[in-house]
NUBAMI-979060 format. One record per residue (C-alpha): residue number from 1; residue in three letters; x, y, z. Coordinates in steps of 0.02 Angstrom, whole numbers. Each point is the difference from the previous one (the first is absolute). Layout:
<pts>
  num  residuo       u       v       w
  NUM      ALA       X       Y       Z
...
</pts>
This chain:
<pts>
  num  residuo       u       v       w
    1      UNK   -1218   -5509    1831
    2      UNK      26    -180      35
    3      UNK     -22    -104     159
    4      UNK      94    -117      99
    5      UNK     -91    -145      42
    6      UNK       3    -208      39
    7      UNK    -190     -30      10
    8      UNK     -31    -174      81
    9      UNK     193     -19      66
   10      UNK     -35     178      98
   11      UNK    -175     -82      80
   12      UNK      86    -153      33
   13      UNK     150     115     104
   14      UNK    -132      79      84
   15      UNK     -52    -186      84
   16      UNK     155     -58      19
   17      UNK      18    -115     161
   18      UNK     173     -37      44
   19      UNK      24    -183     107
   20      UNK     161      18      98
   21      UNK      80    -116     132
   22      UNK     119      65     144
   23      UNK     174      72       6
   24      UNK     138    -107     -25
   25      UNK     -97    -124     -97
   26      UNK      -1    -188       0
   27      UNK     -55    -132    -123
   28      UNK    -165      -6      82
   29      UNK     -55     188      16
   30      UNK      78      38    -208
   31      UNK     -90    -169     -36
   32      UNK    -189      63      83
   33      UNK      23     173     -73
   34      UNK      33     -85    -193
   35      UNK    -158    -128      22
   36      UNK    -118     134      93
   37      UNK      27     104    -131
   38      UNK     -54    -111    -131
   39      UNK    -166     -75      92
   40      UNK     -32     169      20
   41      UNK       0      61    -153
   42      UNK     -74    -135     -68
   43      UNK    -160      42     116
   44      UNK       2     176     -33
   45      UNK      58      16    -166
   46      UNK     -48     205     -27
   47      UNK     164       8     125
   48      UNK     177      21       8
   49      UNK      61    -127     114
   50      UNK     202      15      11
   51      UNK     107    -108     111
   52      UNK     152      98      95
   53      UNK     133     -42     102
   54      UNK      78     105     147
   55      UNK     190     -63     -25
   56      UNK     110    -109     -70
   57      UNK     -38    -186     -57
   58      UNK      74    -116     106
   59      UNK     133    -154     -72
   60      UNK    -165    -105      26
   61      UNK    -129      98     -72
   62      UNK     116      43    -166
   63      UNK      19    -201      -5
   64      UNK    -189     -32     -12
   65      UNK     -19     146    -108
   66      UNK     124     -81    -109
   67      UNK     -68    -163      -6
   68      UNK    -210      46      -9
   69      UNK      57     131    -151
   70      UNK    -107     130     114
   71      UNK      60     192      -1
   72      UNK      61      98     139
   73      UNK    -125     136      62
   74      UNK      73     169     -37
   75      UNK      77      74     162
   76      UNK    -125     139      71
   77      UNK     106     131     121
   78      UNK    -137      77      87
   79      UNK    -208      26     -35
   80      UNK     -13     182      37
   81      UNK     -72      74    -146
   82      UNK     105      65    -143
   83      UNK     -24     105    -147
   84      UNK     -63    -109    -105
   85      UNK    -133     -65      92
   86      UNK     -87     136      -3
   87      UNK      41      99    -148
   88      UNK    -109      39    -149
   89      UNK      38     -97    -140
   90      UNK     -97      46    -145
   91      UNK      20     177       5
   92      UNK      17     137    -169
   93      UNK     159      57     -68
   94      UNK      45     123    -119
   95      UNK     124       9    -129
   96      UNK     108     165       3
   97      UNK     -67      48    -174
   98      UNK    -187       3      58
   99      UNK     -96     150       5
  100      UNK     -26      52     170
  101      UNK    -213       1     -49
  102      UNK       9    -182      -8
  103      UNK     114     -25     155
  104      UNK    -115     114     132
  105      UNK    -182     -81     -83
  106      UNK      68    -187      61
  107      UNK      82      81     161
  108      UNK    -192      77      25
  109      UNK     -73    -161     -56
  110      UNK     119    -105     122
  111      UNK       3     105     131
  112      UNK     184      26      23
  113      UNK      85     149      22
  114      UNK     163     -53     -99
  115      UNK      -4    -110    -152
  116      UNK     192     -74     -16
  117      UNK      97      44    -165
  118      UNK     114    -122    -121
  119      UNK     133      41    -111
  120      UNK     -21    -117    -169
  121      UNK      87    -139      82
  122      UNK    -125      16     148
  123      UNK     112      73     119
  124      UNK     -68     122     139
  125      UNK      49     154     -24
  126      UNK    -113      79      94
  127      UNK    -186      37      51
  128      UNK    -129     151     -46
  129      UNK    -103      39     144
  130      UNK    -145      85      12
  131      UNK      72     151      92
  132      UNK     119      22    -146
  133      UNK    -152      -4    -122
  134      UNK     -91     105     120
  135      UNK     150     139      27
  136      UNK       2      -4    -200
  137      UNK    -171      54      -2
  138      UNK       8     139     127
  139      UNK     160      61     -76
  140      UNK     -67      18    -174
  141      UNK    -160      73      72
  142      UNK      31     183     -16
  143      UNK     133     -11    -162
  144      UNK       5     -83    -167
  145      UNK      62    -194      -3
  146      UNK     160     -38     -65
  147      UNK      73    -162     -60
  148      UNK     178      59      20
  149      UNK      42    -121     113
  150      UNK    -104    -143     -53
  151      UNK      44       5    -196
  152      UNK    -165     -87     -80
  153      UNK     -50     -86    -137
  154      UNK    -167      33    -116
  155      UNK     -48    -148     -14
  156      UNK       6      -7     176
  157      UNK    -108     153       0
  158      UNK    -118     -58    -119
  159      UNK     -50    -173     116
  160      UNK     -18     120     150
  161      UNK     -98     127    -102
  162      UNK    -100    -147     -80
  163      UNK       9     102    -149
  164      UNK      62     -27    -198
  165      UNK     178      68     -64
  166      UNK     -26      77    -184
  167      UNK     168      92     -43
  168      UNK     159     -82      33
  169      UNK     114    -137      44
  170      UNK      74     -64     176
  171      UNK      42     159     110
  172      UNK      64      16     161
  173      UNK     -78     178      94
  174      UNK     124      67     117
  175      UNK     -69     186      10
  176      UNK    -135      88     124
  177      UNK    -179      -8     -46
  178      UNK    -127     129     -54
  179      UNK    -163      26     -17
  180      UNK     -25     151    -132
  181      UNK    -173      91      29
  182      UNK      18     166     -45
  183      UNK       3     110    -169
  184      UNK     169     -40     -67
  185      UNK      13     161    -107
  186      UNK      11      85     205
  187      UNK     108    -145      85
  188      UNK     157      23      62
  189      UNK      10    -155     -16
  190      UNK     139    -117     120
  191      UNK     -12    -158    -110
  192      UNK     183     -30     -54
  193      UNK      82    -152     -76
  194      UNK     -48    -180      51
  195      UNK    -145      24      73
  196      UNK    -172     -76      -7
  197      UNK    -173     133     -34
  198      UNK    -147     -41      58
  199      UNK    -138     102    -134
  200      UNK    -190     -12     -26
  201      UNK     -68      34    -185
  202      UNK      91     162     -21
  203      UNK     127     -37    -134
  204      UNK      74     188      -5
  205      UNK      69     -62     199
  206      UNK      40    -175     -80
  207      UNK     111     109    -150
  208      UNK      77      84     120
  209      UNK      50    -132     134
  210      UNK      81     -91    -141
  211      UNK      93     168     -75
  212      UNK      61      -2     177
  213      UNK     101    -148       7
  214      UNK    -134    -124      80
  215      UNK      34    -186     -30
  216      UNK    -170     -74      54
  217      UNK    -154      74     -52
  218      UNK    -161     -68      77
  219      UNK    -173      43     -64
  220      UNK    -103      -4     154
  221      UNK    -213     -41      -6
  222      UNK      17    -128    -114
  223      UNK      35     124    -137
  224      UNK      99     -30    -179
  225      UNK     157     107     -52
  226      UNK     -54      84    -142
  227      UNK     121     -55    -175
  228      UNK      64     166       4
  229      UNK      75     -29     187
  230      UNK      47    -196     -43
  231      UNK     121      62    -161
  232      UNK      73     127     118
  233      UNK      42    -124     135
  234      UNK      74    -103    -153
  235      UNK     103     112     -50
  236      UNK      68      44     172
  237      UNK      -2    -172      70
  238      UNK    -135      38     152
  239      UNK     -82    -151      42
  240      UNK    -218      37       8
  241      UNK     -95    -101     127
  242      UNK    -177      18      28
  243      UNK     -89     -36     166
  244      UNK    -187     -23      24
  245      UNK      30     103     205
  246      UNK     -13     175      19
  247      UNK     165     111      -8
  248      UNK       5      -8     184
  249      UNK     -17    -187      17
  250      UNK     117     -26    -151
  251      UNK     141      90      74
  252      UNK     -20     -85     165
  253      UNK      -7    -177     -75
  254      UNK     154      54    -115
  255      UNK     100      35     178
  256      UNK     -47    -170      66
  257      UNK      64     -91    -163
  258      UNK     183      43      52
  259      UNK      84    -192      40
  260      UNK     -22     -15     201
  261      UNK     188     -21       2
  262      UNK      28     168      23
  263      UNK     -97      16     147
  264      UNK      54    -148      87
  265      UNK      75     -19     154
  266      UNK     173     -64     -34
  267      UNK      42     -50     198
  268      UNK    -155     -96       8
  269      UNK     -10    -127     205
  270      UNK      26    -180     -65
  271      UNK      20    -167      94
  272      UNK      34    -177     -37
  273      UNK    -124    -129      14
  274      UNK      81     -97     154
  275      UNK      19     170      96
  276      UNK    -102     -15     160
  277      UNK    -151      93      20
  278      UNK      39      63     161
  279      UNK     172      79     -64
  280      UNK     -85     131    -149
  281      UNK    -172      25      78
  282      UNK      58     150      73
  283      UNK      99      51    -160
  284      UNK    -170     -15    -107
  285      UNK    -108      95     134
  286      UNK     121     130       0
  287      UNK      -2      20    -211
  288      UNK    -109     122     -44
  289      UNK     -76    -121    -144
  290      UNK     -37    -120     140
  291      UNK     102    -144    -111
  292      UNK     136     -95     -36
  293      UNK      55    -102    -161
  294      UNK      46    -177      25
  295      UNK     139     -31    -118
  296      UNK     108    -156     -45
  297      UNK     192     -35     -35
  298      UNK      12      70    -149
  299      UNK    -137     180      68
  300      UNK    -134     -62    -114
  301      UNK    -178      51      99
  302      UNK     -61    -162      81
  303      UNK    -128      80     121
  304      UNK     -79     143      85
  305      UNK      -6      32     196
  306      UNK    -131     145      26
  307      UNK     -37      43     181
  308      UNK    -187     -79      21
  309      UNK      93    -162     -46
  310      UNK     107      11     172
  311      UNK    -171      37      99
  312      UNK     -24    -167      97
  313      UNK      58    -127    -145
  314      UNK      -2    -170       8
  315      UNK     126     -95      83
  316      UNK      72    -136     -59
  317      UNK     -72    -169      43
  318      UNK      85    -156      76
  319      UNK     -31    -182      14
  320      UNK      98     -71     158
  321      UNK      47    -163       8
  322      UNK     104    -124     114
  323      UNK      18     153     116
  324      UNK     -73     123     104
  325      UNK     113     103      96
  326      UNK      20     190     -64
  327      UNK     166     -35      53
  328      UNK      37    -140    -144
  329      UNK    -127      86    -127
  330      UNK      43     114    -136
  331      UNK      65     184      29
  332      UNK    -170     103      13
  333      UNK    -109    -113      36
  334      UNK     -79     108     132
  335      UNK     -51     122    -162
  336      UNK     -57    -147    -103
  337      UNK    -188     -91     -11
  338      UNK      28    -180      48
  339      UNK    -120     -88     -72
  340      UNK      17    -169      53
  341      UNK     121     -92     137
  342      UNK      35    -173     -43
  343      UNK     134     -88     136
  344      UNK       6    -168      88
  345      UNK     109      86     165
  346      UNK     -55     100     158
  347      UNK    -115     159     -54
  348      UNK     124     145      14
  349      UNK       6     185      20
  350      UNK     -86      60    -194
  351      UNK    -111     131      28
  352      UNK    -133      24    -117
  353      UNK    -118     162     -37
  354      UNK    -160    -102     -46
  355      UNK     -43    -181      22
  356      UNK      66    -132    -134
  357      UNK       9    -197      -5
  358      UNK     133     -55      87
  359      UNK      53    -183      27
  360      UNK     100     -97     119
  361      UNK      31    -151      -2
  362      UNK     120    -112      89
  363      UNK      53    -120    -141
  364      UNK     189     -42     -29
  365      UNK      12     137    -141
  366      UNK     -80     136     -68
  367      UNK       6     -94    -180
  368      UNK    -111    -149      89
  369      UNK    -142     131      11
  370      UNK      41      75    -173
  371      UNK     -19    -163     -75
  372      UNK    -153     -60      71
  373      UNK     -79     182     -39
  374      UNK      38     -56    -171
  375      UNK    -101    -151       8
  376      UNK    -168      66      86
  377      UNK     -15     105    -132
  378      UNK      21    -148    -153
  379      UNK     183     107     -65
  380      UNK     161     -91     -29
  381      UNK     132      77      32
  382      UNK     144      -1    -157
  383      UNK     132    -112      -2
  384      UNK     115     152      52
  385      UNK    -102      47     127
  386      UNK     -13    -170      67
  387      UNK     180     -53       2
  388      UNK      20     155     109
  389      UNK    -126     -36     120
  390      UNK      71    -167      24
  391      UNK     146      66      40
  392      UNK     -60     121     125
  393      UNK     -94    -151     112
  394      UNK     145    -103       6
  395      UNK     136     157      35
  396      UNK    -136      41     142
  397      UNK     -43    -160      62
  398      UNK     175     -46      -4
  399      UNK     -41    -173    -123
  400      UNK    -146     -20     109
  401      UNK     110     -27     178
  402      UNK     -50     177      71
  403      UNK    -122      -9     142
  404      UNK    -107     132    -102
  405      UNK     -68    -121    -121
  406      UNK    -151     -50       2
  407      UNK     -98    -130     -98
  408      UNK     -51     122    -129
  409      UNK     172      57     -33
  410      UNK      30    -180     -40
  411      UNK    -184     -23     -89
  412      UNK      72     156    -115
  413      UNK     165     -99     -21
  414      UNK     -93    -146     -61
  415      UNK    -106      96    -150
  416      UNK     139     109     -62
  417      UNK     102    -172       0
  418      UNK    -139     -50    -121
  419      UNK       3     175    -112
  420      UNK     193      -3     -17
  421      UNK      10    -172     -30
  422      UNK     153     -22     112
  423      UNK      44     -90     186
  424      UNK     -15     167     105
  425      UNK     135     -48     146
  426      UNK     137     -44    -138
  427      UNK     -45     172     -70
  428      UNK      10      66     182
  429      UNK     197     -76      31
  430      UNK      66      40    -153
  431      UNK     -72     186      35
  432      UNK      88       2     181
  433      UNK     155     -78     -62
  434      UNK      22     114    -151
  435      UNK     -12     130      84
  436      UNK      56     -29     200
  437      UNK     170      46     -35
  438      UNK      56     173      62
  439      UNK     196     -21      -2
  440      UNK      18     116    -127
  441      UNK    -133     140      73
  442      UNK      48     142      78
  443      UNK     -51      -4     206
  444      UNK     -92     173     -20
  445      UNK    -134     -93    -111
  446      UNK     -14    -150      96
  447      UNK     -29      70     143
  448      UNK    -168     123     -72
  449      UNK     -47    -147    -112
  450      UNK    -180     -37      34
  451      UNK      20     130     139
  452      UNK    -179      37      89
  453      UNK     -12     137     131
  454      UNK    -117     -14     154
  455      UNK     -50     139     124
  456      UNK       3       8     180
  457      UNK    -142      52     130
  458      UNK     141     136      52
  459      UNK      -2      66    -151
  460      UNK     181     -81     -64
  461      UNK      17    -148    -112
  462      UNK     103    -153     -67
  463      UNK      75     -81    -149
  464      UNK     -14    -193     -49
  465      UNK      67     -37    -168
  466      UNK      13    -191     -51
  467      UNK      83     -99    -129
  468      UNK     -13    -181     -32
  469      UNK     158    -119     -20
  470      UNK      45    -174     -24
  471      UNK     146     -25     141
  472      UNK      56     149     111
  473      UNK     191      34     -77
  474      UNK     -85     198     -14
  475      UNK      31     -11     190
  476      UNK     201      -4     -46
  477      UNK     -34     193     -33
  478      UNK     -81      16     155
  479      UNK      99     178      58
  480      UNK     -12      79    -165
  481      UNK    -201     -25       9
  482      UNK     -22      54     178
  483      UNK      89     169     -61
  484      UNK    -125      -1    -138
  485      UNK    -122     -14     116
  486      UNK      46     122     111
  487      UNK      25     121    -115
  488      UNK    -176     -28     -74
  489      UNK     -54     -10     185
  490      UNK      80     196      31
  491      UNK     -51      74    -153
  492      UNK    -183     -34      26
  493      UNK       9      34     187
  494      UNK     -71    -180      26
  495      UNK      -7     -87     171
  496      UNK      29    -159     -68
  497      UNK      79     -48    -171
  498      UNK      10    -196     -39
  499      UNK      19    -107    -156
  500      UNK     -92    -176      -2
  501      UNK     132    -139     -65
  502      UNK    -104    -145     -56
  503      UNK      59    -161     -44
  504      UNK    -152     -83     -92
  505      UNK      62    -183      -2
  506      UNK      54       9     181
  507      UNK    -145     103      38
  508      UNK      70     124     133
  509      UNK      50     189      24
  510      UNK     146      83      43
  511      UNK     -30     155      56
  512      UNK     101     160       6
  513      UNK     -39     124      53
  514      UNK      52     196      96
  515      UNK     -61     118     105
  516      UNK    -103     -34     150
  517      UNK      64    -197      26
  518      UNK     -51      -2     195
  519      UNK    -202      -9     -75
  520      UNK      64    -106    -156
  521      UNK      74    -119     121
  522      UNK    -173      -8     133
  523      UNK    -108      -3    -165
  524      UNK      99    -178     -54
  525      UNK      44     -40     173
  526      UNK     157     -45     -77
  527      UNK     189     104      41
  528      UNK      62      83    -178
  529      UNK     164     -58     -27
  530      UNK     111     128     -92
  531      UNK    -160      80     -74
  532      UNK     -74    -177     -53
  533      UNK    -153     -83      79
  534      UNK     -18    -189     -64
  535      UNK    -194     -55     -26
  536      UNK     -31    -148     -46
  537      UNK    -163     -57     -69
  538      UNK     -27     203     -27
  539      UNK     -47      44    -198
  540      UNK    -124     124       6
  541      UNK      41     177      22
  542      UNK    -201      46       4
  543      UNK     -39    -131     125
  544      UNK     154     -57      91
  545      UNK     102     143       9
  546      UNK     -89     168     -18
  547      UNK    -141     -48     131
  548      UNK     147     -60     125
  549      UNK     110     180       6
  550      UNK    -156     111     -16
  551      UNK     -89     -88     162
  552      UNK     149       8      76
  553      UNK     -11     194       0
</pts>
């Protein structure tokens, strides 16, 4: 048998912390999630700390990937549990030429009642259960064994028998199997050709089980062939074992030498790794071996689901940061353990089962309080991680004109300036500029860029999405947005649906917006003309505009 196995990579899976942002993710939520994830692990080195984002990257957030040389988090659909997460994953398997002996001792000594089996290119090809080992057993109980159907090879025997061959070459047994006890001159004896005798010291029944056509000869007790009974077996071509069991024992152990591919199960329950827990659970309670085999692309074994490992596992856990709505949060999050909430908005709607630290913090961006986490605790960030943040404060802050920021936003400006070794607010302009322009981008992404969703005390809820611009000639497509919008605004059943147009170097909003414009309008105290609300001075979706239409409710 051999096992599958990753040692310290399978204990580090096992503490794996994912840090994720919100939905539709900006510069400043991908940004948090990258440099959380490396203070964090960093502290707590004995965990897996993996950043994750919950949607695309933005035109903005690809730029300052681009230019810190950071990598994109890996895109994570949902946190319910899946396979692998709680699968087995050092776990025996047998090749199809082992004796079944070998297979059932490590399913005994694992506690399994299947033990998956490879073909030589480690294939599955099936499993041997311990019902099929068990009906093997009972069936043989009352009548002699046979290897008919499980051809088997003496050496084979020999290992299970732990005995010594002394007469002959490489064999393969294919007959039924005997043990010979009485007086052979009154035997009608059944032994016919191919099959393997099982004989004590009597060496007229060891004569006359080779006379008969037998192939294997075993000596049981620990007892030599006598010379007489080895040349005979020579000259025949019988192959002489001998065993140190008793003939009972011997011809039992010969039975469980046959290769456990012939008593697998060939239609064996298998799942893929990513497969969610909650879609096979019922599938492996419902197998009689109480298992499934984890298999990848190519249905090589990669793990083992057994039924006690689907009693109360472990969900997976979460770092949140820059939000706190289970609206904008990952898929599942209701079935994950958060560990940790780290946001500078309003505290939201996450539910948690048990207490955990959660911070907020009203700062100009969630980067600001990534940043100076880094610094209480004497880290640096990398220069990749630190190009990102920078990017985040100023995308948030809006170059520092938002009425968000705060002195420590600009304090964390100041020292990053220092690390990077660049002037931050050039940084900041050629960011916008690069990346301001959305001519060329389709109106159903502009208007769920950076979309956040907000619920109201009636139990419905809005939509603000917001992109930043130099100069308003977006506005020009002002009718093909509001249908974007309203579309967006229908399909989610929202009361409210509005995209935040804000022109940082004029430092106003354009609002559009569908849906219930009668509270819109009281909320700005301002008409909407053809869909659009002007607000001038208004930058801040968290502080200007969110607060505004929810109040207004």
């Amino acid at each position: 048998m051999c096992a599958v196995s990753e040692g310290a990579e399978s204990a580090r899976r096992a503490r794996r912390i994912y840090v994720t942002g919100h939905r539709n993710p900006d510069t400043d939520s991908i940004a948090s999630a990258i440099a959380y994830a490396e203070l964090k692990g960093r502290q707590d080195p004995g965990a897996d700390y993996v950043p994750v984002r919950l949607g695309a990257v933005n035109a903005q957030t690809a730029w300052a990937l681009r230019r810190s040389g950071a990598k994109a988090p890996e895109l994570m659909e949902h946190v319910m549990l899946r396979v692998r997460d709680v699968m087995r994953e050092d776990f025996p398997i047998a090749g199809h030429h082992q004796p079944l002996q070998e297979v059932g001792r490590t399913m005994a000594a694992e506690d399994l009642d299947l033990a998956p089996v490879v073909d030589d290119d480690g294939h599955l090809i099936g499993v041997v259960t311990e019902r099929a080992l068990a009906r093997r057993y009972i069936r043989e109980a009352r009548k002699s064994h046979t290897l008919r159907e499980a051809p088997t090879s003496v050496a084979a025997i020999v290992q299970v028998l732990d005995g010594e061959q002394i007469e002959g070459g490489d064999a393969t047994v294919a007959g039924r199997v005997w043990v010979h006890s009485i007086d052979a001159q009154r035997s009608d004896s059944k032994i016919s050709e191919g099959d393997a005798v099982v004989v004590g010291n009597r060496v007229d029944a060891q004569r006359q089980s080779i006379e008969l056509g037998a192939s294997l000869l075993v000596t049981s007790n620990g007892m030599a062939a006598e010379d007489e009974i080895l040349e005979l077996a020579r000259e025949r071509g019988v192959c002489v074992v001998t065993s140190p069991l008793d003939s009972y024992l011997t011809s039992r152990m010969i039975s469980l030498a046959a290769p456990c591919e012939a008593m697998i199960d060939r239609d064996p329950l298998t799942v893929r790794r990513n497969d969610l827990v909650a879609d096979v659970a019922e599938q492996v309670k419902d197998v009689h071996y109480r298992a499934a085999v984890a298999v990848d692309a190519d249905g090589r074994p990669v793990g083992l689901v057994t039924r006690s490992d689907l009693v109360s596992p472990q969900p997976r856990r979460v770092i949140l940061v820059d939000h706190a709505e289970s609206a904008q949060s990952v898929t599942g999050v209701e079935q994950a353990e958060i560990v940790e909430i780290l946001d500078h908005h309003h505290i939201g709607s996450i539910e948690t089962r048990v207490p955990v630290t959660a911070t907020f913090d009203p700062v100009g961006s969630t980067a600001t309080l990534v940043t100076e986490r880094f610094r209480a605790n004497g880290f640096e960030p990398t220069r990749e991680t630190a190009g990102m943040l920078l990017a985040a404060v100023l995308s948030d802050t809006v170059l520092l004109n938002s009425p968000t920021t705060t002195e420590r936003d600009r304090a964390v400006i100041s020292y990053l300036e220092s690390l990077l070794g660049l002037e931050a607010q050039k940084f900041g302009r050629e960011m916008f500029e690069a990346t301001s322009d959305v001519s060329d981008i389709p109106a159903s992404e502009i208007v769920t860029r950076d979309a956040k969703e907000y619920q109201l005390p009636a139990g419905e809820s809005i939509s603000i999405a917001q992109i930043e611009v130099v100069g308003m000639p977006v506005l020009e497509r002002r009718e093909e947005l509001l249908d974007a919008i309203e579309e967006v605004r229908e399909r989610n059943d929202y009361a409210i649906a509005a995209l935040m147009v804000t022109d940082i170097l004029a430092r106003g909003t354009e609002l559009i917006a569908c849906g219930d414009l009668n509270t819109l309008e009281r909320a700005f105290k301002s008409r909407a003309e053809n869909g659009v609300i002007s607000l001038p001075g208004v930058m801040s979706r968290k502080k200007q505009v969110a607060p505004a239409l929810l109040g207004a409710y």
